[in-house]
Each structure stands twice: as structure tokens, then as C-alpha cells.
C-alpha positions as CSV (number, residue, x, y, z in Angstrom):
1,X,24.0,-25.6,1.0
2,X,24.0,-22.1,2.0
3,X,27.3,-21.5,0.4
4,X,25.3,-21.3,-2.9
5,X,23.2,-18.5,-1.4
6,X,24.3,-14.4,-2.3
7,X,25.7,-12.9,0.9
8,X,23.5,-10.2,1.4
9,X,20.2,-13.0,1.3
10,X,21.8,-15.0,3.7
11,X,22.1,-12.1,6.0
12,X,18.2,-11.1,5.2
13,X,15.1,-11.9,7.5
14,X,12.8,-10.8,4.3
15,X,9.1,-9.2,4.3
16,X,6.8,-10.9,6.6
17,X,3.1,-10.7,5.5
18,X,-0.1,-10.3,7.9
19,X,-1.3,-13.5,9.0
20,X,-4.2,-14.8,6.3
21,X,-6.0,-17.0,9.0
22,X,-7.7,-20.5,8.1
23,X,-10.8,-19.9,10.5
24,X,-13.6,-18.2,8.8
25,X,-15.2,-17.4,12.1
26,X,-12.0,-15.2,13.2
27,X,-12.4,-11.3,12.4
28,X,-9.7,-9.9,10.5
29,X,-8.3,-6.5,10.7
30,X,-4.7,-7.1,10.4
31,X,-3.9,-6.5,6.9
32,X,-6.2,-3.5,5.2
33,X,-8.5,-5.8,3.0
34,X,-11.8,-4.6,2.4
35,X,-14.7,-6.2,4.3
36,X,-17.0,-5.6,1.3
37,X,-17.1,-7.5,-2.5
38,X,-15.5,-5.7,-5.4
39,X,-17.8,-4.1,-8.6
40,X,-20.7,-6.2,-9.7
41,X,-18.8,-5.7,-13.0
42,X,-16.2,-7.5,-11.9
43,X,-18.0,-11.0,-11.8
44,X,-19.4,-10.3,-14.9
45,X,-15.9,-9.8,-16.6
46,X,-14.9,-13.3,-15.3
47,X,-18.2,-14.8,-16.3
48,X,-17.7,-13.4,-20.2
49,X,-13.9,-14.6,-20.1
50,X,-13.4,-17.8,-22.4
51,X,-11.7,-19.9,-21.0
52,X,-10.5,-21.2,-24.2
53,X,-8.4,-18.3,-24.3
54,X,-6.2,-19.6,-21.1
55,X,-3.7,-20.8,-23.8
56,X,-2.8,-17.5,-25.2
57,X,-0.2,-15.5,-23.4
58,X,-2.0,-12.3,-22.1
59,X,-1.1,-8.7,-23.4
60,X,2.5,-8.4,-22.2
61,X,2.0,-4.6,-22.2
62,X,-1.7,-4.6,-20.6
63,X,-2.5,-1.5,-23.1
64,X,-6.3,-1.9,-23.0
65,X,-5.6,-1.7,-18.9
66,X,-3.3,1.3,-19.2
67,X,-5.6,3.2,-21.7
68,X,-8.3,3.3,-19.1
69,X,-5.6,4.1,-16.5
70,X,-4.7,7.2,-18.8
71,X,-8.2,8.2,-18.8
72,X,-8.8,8.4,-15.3
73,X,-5.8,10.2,-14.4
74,X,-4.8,12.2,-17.5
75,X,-2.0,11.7,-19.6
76,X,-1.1,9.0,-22.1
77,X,-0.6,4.8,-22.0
78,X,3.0,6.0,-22.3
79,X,2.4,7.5,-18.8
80,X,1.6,4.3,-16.9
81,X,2.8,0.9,-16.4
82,X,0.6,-1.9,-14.9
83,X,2.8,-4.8,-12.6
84,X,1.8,-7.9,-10.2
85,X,0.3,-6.0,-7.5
86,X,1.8,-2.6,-6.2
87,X,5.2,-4.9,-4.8
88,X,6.7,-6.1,-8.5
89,X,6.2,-2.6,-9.2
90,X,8.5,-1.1,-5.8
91,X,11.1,-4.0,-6.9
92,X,11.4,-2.7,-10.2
93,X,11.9,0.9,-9.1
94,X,14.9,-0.4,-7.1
95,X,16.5,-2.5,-9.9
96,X,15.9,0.5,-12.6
97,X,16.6,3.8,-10.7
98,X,19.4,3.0,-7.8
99,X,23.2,1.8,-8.9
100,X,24.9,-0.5,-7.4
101,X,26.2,2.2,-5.5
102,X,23.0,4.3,-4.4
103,X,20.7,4.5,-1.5
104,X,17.4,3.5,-0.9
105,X,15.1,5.8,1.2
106,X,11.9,5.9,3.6
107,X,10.8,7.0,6.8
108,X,10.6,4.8,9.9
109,X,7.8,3.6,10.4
110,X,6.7,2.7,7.1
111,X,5.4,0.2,4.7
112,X,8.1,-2.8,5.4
113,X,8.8,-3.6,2.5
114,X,11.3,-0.7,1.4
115,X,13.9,-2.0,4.0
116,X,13.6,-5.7,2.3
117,X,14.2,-4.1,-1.6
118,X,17.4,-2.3,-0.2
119,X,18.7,-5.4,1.1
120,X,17.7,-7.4,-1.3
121,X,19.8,-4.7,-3.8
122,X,22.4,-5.2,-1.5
123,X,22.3,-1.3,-1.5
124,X,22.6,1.5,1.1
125,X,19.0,2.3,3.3
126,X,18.4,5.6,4.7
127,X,15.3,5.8,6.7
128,X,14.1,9.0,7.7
129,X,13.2,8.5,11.7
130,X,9.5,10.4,12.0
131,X,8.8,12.9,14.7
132,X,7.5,11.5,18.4
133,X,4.1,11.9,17.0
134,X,5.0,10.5,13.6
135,X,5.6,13.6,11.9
136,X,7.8,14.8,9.1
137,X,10.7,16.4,8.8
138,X,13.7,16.0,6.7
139,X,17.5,16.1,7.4
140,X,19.2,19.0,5.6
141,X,21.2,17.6,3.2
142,X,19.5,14.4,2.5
143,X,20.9,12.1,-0.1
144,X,19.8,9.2,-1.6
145,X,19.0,7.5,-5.4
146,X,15.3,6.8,-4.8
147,X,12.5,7.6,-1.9
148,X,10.2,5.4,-1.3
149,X,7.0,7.5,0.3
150,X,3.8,6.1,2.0
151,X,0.9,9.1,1.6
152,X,-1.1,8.4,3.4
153,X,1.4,6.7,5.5
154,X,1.6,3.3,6.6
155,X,1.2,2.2,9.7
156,X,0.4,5.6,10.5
157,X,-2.8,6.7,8.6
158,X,-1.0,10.1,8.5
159,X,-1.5,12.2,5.6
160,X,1.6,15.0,4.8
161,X,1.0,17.9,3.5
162,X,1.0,18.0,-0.6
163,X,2.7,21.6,-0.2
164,X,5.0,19.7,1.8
165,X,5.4,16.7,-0.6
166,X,5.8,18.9,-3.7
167,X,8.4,21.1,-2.0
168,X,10.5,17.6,-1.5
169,X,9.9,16.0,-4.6
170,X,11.1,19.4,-6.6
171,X,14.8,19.4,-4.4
172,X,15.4,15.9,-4.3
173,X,18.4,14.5,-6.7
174,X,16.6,11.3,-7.5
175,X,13.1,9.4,-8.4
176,X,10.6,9.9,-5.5
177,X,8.2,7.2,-5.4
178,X,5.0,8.2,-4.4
179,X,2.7,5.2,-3.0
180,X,-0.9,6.3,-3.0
181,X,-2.1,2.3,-1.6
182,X,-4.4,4.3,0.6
183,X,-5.2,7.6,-1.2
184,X,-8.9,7.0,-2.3
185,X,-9.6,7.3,1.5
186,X,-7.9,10.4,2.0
187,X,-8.8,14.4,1.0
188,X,-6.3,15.1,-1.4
189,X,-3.4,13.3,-3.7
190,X,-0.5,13.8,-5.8
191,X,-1.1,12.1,-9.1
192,X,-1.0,15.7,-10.8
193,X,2.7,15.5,-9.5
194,X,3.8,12.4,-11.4
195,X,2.7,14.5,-14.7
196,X,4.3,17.4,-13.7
197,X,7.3,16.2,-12.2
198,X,10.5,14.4,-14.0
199,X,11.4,12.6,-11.3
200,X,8.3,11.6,-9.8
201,X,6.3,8.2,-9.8
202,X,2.6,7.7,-7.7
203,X,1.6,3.8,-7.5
204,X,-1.6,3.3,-7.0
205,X,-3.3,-0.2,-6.1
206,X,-6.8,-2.1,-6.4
207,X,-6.1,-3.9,-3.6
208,X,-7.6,-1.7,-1.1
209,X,-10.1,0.6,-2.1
210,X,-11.3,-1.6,-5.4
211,X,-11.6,-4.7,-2.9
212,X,-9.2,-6.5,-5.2
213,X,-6.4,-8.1,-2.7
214,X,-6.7,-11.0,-4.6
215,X,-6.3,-10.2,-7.4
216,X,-2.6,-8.2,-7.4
217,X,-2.9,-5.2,-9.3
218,X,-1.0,-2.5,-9.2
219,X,-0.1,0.7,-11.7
220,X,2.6,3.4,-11.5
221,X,1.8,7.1,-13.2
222,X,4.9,9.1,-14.4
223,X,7.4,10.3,-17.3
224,X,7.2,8.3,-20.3
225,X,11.2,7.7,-19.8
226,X,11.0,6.5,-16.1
227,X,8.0,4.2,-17.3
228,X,9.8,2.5,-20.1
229,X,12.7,1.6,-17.9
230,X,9.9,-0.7,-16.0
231,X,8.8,-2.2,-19.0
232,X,12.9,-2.8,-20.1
233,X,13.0,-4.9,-16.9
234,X,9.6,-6.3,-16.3
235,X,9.0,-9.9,-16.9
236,X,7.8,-11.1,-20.1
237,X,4.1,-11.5,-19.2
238,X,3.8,-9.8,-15.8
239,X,-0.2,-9.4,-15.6
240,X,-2.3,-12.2,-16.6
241,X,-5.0,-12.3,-19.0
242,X,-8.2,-12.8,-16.0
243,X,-6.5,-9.9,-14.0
244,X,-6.5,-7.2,-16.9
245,X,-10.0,-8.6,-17.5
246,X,-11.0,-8.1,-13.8
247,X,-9.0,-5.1,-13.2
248,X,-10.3,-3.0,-16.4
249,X,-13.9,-4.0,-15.3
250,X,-13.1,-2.7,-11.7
251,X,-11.7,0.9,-12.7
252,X,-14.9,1.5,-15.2
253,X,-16.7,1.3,-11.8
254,X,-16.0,4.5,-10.4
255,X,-19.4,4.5,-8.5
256,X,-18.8,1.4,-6.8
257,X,-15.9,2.5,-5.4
258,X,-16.9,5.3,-4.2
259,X,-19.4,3.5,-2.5
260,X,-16.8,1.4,-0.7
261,X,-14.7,4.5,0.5
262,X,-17.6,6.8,1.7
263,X,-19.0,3.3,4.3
264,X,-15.4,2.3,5.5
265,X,-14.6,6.4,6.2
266,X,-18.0,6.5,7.9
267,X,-17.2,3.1,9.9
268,X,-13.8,5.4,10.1
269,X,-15.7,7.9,12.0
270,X,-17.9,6.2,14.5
271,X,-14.8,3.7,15.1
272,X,-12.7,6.6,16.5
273,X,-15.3,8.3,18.5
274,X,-16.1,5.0,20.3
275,X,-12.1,4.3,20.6
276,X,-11.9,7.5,21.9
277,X,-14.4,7.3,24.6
278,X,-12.8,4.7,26.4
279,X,-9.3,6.2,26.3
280,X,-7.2,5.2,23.4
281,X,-4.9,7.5,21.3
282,X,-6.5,7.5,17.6
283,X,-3.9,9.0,15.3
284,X,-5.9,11.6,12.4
285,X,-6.3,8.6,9.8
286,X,-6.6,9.2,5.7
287,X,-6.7,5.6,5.0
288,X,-9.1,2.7,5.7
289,X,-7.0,1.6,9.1
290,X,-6.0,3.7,12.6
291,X,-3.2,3.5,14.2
292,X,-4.3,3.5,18.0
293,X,-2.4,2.9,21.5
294,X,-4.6,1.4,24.2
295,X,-5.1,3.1,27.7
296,X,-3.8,0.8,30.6
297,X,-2.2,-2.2,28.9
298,X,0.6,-2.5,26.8
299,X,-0.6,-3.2,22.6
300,X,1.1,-6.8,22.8
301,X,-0.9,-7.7,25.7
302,X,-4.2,-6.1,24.0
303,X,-2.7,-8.0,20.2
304,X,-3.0,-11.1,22.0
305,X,-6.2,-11.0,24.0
306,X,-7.9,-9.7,20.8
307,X,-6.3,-13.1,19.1
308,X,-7.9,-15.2,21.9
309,X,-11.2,-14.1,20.8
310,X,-10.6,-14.6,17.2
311,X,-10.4,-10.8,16.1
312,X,-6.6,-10.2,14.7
313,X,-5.1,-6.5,14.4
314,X,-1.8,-5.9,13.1
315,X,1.0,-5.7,15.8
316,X,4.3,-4.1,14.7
317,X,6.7,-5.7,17.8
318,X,10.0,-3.7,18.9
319,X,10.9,0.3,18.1
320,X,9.0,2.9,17.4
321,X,5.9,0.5,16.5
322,X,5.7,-1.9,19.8
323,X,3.5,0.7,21.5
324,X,0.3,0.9,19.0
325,X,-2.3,-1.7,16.9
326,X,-2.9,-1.1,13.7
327,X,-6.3,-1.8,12.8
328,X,-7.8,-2.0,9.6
329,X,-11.9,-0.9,9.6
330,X,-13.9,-3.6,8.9
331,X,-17.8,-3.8,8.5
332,X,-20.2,-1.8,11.3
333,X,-20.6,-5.6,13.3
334,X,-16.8,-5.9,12.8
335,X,-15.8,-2.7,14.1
336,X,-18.2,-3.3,17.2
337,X,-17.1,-6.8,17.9
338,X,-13.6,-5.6,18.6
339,X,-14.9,-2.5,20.4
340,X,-16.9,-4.7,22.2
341,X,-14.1,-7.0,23.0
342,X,-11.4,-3.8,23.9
343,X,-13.8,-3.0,26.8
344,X,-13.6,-7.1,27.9
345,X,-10.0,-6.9,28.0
């Protein structure tokens, strides 16, 4: 049977999500969710939907979605495509903007996904290997057809420098994805770059800061001519009728989600300094996780002590990653369970 399958998917071990555990007693800070409900508004949208109109196909170009998008960021509809969560939207950069012959790029460690859309392509990666503490700098000369860039990164937390950003993005010979998953918890972004820029593209995501993981959301700013490509290649009906509903309900919220991002970075706070008292390397975080490496046993051993007590971080095994947790800030009693638990192990 596996004659049948391309070459290049044979050869591939594909993305492999964070665990989504069974057990509603276990504590879970592996995969960035937030501990807290989305907008009031939200349920409301659902509540008013008829269901009656199930049997319609939704707006295959989610324009109501994308006006409101347009609003919040500047710009025009033409500006902004809407996709299945953030990850249809990275596919359909590397089917539109890298040839058969091109290169995909990303630093090391990153999101995991980039890697799996190269392969998948069947194209050239070229990861950028960050700096001993994770910092940036890139090789003179660099070539590829398309970056892929975490800001703030991911596992990392570590937000680069826009000066920095906006020097690379101006010298680089292709499209420069920016994915802003994380951004609302950070000080600054780069959405003024994707209106400025020709070949520039920031992806944002109400999966994080919205409290909408369920839901699969995700919208890309940029050039009207780099957005129409997505929508040339896009399926039919990408976004479904209850998640425009839902996710045009969520962005008139801005309060509420500014609510969410001002308790997780305070939870941020006190998480670090209590981390920090009992010996652990916390890396400067701009998103709603740290990146940490325990004092006086290895991160596997802490991953799966942690796991024994039904409180799950993220563990990246092998290379640059098999030293650190990544773990994403819960609620206050969350956050103190697991500190409480570090100190037991």
C-alpha cells in the first residue's frame, strides 16, 4: 500500500500536537490555551445563530469578518484574508509563494510546524540555528523563497527587536511571514509592516489571546496582491458560518481581551519571580508561556514527575530544546499548583 503514497510523505514524521488530555482533573500547560472563557459576546453570537441557516454554505470570502479586521488594523478587506486557524493559512503561504524549486525558512527552535510545510512541499528548509541564548542573528547572504518568523518566538517567549525585524524584512528577496500568535502579550508588533512592506505578511490568531482554540481562526494582513493569491488557492468554503459568527463577536470585544492579556502577564510576573527563587533559568517572555530550565534535574525528569501529578508542560525532547519546559501560564491556582509541585520534585 505504501507504494501509492508521494515519496517525500513517506519519508515524513509530520507535526505532532500537545497532548489534549481526557482527565479533567489534570492541569494543562502544555499547549498555550487560555485558562479563562472567551467574550461574553461570544455566547451571545452562538445563542442569536439560526440554526436553520446550517444549510447555507457560509461566506466563502468571510467579508463581514475581514471588514472588522481592516478596522482594527488599518487598511482595506483587500488587505486581509481569514483561513482555518493560523496553520491553513502557513500552508497556503508555502503553496503560493515558494516554487518547486525554492526554500523554506525559520529559525531553530521554532514553531514546528515550518519544518512539516517544507517537507510536505517537498522543498528545500533552511533553518536559521539561534544564538546559545536563543538570540538572532542571520547568515550573510541568506537565501530563501519565504521566512517563516515566530515574534514573539516560539518556544522561546523571545521578542526581537522591530528595528531588527524591519531591517530583515526590507533585504530579504522573498515573502517574510510574520506570525504574531503571541503578540497581544508582548510591548510592541509589526502589523504597520505588513502595510508598508511588499513583501510582508503578519498572521495573527484568536486562539490564544481571544481564548478561541477551539474555534480555528486565524487572519493574515498584507498587499492586496500577496492576499489574493491565498484566496486563488484557498478551499471553496474555508471558514464556516458559526466561526465568522463567533470570531466577529470576539474582535468587537477589545475590552475583554485586554482583560485576558493584562491577568495572564500579571500571573506572567509573579510566575517568574517565584521560578526564580528556587533556581530556574526564566527566559524574558512576551507571550503567555516561559521557557524555563530547572536547577538540579534534567527537564525530562522534571516533564515527567510533573505528569505524575497530573500538571503537563510542553517538553521539546532532543537538540537545542531537550534542556528546557515550556510552560504555558495558567490561572493564579494553576501557576501555584505546579510551583507547588517543582519544589516536591
Amino acid at each position: 500500500m505504501s507504494a501509492y503514497i508521494k515519496k517525500s510523505v513517506r519519508a515524513m514524521q509530520g507535526y505532532t500536537p500537545g497532548e489534549q488530555p481526557t482527565n479533567p482533573q489534570v492541569i494543562k500547560l502544555n499547549t498555550n490555551e487560555s485558562p479563562y472563557p472567551p467574550s461574553p459576546a461570544v455566547r451571545e453570537a452562538l445563542q442569536s445563530l439560526k440554526v436553520e441557516t446550517l444549510r447555507l454554505y457560509p461566506d466563502p470570502v468571510s467579508l463581514v469578518l475581514r471588514r472588522k479586521i481592516a478596522d482594527l488594523h488599518g487598511g482595506t478587506p483587500d488587505n486581509v484574508f481569514v483561513g482555518n486557524g493560523s496553520d491553513e493559512t502557513l500552508a497556503l503561504c508555502s503553496r503560493a509563494f515558494v516554487e518547486d524549486d525554492g526554500a523554506i525558512g525559520y529559525f531553530e527552535p521554532s514553531y514546528s510546524l515550518y519544518p512539516v510545510l517544507a517537507q510536505i512541499r517537498a522543498v528545500t528548509a533552511r533553518p536559521v540555528a539561534l544564538g546559545p541564548d536563543f538570540e538572532w542573528a542571520m547568515p550573510v547572504d541568506y537565501q530563501a523563497s519565504l521566512f517563516f518568523m515566530t515574534t514573539p518566538n516560539a518556544p522561546t517567549g523571545i521578542q526581537y527587536p522591530k528595528t531588527e525585524i524591519r531591517a530583515f524584512c526590507a533585504r530579504f528577496p522573498g515573502i517574510v511571514v510574520l506570525d504574531e500568535a503571541y503578540v497581544d502579550f508582548s510591548r510592541e508588533h509589526c502589523m504597520d509592516l505588513a502595510l508598508e512592506c511588499d513583501n510582508v505578511l503578519v498572521l495573527r490568531t484568536l486562539s490564544k489571546s481571544y481564548a478561541l482554540a477551539g474555534l480555528r481562526l486565524g487572519y493574515v494582513v498584507g498587499a492586496a496582491p500577496l492576499i489574493e493569491a491565498l484566496f486563488k488557492i484557498k478551499d471553496s468554503y474555508n471558514v464556516g458560518r458559526i466561526t465568522q459568527a463567533a470570531a466577529l463577536a470576539a474582535l468587537s470585544d477589545q475590552a475583554h481581551m485586554q482583560t485576558l492579556v493584562e491577568r495572564t502577564k500579571a500571573t506572567r510576573r509573579r510566575t517568574i519571580t517565584e521560578l526564580e527563587r528556587m533556581g530556574f533559568r526564566v527566559f524574558p517572555s512576551e507571550t503567555n508561556f516561559l521557557w524555563v530550565k530547572p536547577p538540579q534535574i534534567s527537564a525530562a525528569d522534571l516533564y515527567r514527575r510533573l505528569r505524575e501529578q497530573n500538571i503537563l508542560v510542553r517538553y521539546f525532547p532532543g537538540g537545542r530544546t531537550q534542556d528546557y519546559l515550556r510552560i504555558t501560564i495558567g490561572t493564579d491556582e494553576q501557576m501555584q499548583a505546579l510551583v507547588n509541585a517543582m519544589r516536591g520534585a
